[in-house]
Every structure is written in structure tokens, then in C-alpha cells.
C-alpha positions as CSV (number, residue, x, y, z in Angstrom):
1,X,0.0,0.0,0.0
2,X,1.2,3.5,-0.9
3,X,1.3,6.2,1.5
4,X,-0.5,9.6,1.0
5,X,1.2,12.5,2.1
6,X,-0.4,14.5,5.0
7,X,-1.5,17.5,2.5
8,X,-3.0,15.1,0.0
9,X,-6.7,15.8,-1.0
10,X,-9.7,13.8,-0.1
11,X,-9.0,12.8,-3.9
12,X,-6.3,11.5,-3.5
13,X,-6.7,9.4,-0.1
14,X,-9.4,8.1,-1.4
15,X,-8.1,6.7,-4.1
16,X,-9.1,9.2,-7.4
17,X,-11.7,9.1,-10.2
18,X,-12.7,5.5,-9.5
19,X,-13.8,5.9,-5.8
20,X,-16.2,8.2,-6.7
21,X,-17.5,6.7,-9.7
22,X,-18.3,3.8,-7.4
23,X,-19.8,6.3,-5.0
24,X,-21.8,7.4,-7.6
25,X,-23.0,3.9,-8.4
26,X,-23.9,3.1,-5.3
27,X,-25.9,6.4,-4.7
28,X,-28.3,5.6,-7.7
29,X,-28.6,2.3,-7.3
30,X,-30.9,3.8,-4.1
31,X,-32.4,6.9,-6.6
32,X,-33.3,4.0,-9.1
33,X,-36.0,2.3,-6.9
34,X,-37.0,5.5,-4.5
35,X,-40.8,6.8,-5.1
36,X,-39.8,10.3,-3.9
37,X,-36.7,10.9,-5.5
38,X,-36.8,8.5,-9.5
39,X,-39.5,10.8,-10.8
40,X,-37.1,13.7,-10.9
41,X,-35.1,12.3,-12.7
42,X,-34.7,11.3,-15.9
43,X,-35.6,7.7,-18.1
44,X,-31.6,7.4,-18.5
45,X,-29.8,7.9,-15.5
46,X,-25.9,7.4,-17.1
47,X,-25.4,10.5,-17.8
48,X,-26.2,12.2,-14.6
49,X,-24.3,9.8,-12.9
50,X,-21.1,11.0,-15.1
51,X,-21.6,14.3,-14.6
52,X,-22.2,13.6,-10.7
53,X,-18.7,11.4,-10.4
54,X,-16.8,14.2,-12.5
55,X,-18.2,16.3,-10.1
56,X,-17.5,15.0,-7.2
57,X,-13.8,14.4,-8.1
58,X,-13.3,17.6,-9.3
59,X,-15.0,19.5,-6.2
60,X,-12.5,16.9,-3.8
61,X,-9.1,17.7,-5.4
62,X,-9.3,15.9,-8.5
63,X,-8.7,17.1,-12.5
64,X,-10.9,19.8,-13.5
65,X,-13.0,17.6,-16.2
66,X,-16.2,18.3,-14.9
67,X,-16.0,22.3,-15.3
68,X,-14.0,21.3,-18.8
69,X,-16.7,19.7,-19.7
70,X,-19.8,21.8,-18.4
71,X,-18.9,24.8,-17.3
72,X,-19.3,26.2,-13.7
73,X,-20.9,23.9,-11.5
74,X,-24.0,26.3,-10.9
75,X,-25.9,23.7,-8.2
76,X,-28.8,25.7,-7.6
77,X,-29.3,27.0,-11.0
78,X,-29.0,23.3,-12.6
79,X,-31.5,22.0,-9.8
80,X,-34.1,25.4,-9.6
81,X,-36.1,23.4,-12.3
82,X,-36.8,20.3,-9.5
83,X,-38.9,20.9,-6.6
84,X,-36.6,19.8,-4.0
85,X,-38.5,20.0,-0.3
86,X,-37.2,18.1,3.1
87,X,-38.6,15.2,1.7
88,X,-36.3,15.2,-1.6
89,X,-34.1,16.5,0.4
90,X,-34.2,13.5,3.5
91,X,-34.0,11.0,0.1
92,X,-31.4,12.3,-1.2
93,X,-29.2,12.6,1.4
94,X,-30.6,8.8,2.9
95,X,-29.0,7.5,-0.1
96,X,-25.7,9.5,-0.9
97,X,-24.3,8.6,3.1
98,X,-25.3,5.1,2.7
99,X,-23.5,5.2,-0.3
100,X,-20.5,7.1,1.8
101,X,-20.9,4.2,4.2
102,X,-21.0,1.4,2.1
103,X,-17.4,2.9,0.4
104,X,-13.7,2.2,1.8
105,X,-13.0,5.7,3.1
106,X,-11.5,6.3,6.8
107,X,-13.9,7.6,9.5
108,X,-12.2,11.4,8.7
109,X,-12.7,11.2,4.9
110,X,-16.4,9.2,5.8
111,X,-17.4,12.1,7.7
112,X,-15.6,14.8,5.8
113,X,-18.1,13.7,2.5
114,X,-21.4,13.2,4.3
115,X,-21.1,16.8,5.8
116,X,-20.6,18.1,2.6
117,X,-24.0,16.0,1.2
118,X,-26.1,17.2,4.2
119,X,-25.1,20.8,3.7
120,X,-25.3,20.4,0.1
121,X,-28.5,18.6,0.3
122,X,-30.2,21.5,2.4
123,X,-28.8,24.4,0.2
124,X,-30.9,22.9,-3.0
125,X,-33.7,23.0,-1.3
126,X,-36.5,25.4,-3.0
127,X,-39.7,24.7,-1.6
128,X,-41.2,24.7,1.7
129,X,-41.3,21.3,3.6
């Protein structure tokens, strides 16, 4: 096993690109089969999940593909179109830390992601709950 220097990103202790394509994988294999959340979605879910996993590794220390690719990440302005209330919200966030939890990061990097969903979960809210 490689060491990580102290100063490395969450990117890199985590093992780059592939962690959070896995991360993403995990996450909507939940969205797939969830009442609340599928219906905002659209019928094919690969490209979301692309753009979510570029994302996600960008945002964490990783290459800048995601902003490469699509420009700014603009969160609220690509989600103002979705009503997103506690209950999306709740969803949302139920499935992206199981995801977390279900992946091989340490407690720090563990808790270091599902702050970041919970916080970004409640700042795309738009509606009222």
C-alpha cells in the first residue's frame, strides 16, 4: 500500500476518479427504486451519474474535467427546475451517506463527504417542507 502525504486531498486518499464513480453507483442504485426521488429524474440515468462522479472528483481535489466539460458547477441553477422539499431533500441525502458508508474511506474522509451531502443537500432545497 502507498502512503498519501499528509497535505494530500480527499481525492487522493481516497483513491481518485474510480472511488467516486463507485460512490456514484452506489448512490443511484438507491435513486433508481425511490418513489420520492426517480421521478425527478430522468428515463436514463448514465449521464447524470457521469456528470455527478466528475463532479465529485473535481469539487474533492481531482482534474478539472467536470468544469472542462460543463462549465461552472452552478448547483442551484441546474436544480431550480426540481422541486426539492425536506422530503427530496431527506431522500437524497438517505441514499448518498449510505453510499458514503458502504465505500472504503476512513472515519475522517467518511465524515468529511457526508457533511458536505447534508449541507449540500439542504442548500438545493426550493420549496417549503
Amino acid at each position: 500500500m502507498t502512503s498519501v502525504p499528509e497535505n494530500s486531498t480527499l481525492y487522493q486518499r481516497v483513491g481518485g476518479k474510480e472511488f467516486f464513480v463507485d460512490l456514484v453507483k452506489k448512490f443511484y442504485e438507491g435513486v433508481e427504486s425511490d418513489p420520492i426521488l426517480r421521478p425527478l429524474y430522468p428515463e436514463n440515468l448514465a449521464p447524470g451519474q457521469a456528470h455527478l462522479a466528475l463532479f465529485l472528483a473535481q469539487y474533492w481535489g481531482g482534474p478539472r474535467q467536470y468544469e472542462m466539460e460543463r462549465g461552472h458547477p452552478r448547483l442551484r441553477m441546474r436544480h431550480i427546475a426540481y422541486s426539492i422539499g425536506q422530503a427530496e431533500r431527506d431522500a437524497w441525502f438517505g441514499h448518498m451517506s449510505n453510499a458514503v458508508t458502504a465505500m472504503n474511506a476512513s472515519p475522517g474522509d467518511a465524515a468529511l463527504l457526508i457533511g458536505y451531502f447534508s449541507d449540500s443537500a439542504t442548500f438545493l432545497m426550493n420549496r417549503p417542507a
